[in-house]
C-alpha positions, 0 to 999 in steps of 0.5 A: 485386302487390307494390308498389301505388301508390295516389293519394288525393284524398279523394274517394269512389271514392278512399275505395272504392279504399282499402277494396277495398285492406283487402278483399284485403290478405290475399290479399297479406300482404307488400304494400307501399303508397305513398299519394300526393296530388297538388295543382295547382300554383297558378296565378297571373294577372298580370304580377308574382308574387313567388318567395316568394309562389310558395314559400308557395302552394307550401308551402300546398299541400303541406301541405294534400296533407299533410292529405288523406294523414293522413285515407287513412293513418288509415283503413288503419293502423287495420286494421293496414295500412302504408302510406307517405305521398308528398306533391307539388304538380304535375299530377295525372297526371304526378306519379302516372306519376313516382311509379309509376316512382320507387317501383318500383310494379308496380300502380296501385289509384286512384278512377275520378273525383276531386274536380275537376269537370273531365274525362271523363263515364264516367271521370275525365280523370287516370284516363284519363291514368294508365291511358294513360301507365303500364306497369303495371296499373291498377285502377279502383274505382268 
């Protein structure tokens, strides 16, 4: 494990993924890091939606993605751990195995359930997906 991926939304197992990844950081001292948040795109319902209407929901969101990365990079940069920031606007998933394939990462450390109240019982519906769709290990905190 060299170059780990690992998506932050905020929520509580994605809180405890960040804090498993400060309990072994020293077990790997030449980690690389990229932290990347997914929002949705927005959705729109109607017959008209102008393009600059689109560009500012687009740019709502990516700036809120930006937000929710300032708060996970803060808790590891305290301890003294790097870590570089991806912000996207897309499907969660599909952004997630783009971004593993895009930064090189040879592991994913993420939550087992985020914040949408959608998705599978036991294991979130873009955990399900991420393990699915990737080639790398995947390692899911509770």
């Amino acid at each position: 494990m060299r170059n780990v991926l690992l998506p932050f939304d905020g929520s509580v197992p994605a809180r405890h993924a960040v804090q498993y990844l400060l309990n072994i950081i020293e077990d790997y001292p030449n980690l690389q890091i990229h932290m990347i948040n997914v929002q949705a795109e927005p959705k729109l319902y109607g017959n008209y939606v102008s393009a600059s209407l689109m560009e500012q929901l687009r740019a709502g969101a990516l700036e809120r993605s930006l937000e929710v990365l300032a708060e996970g990079t803060s808790s590891l940069e305290a301890t003294g751990v790097r870590c570089e920031p991806h912000a996207a606007v897309g499907d969660v998933a599909e952004e997630i195995v783009r971004a593993v394939k895009e930064y090189a990462c040879d592991t994913v450390i993420m939550g087992t359930r985020g914040m949408s109240n959608l998705g599978n019982l036991l294991m979130g519906s873009v955990a399900t997906r991420v393990l699915h769709e990737v080639s790398v290990p995947v390692l899911l905190v509770k």
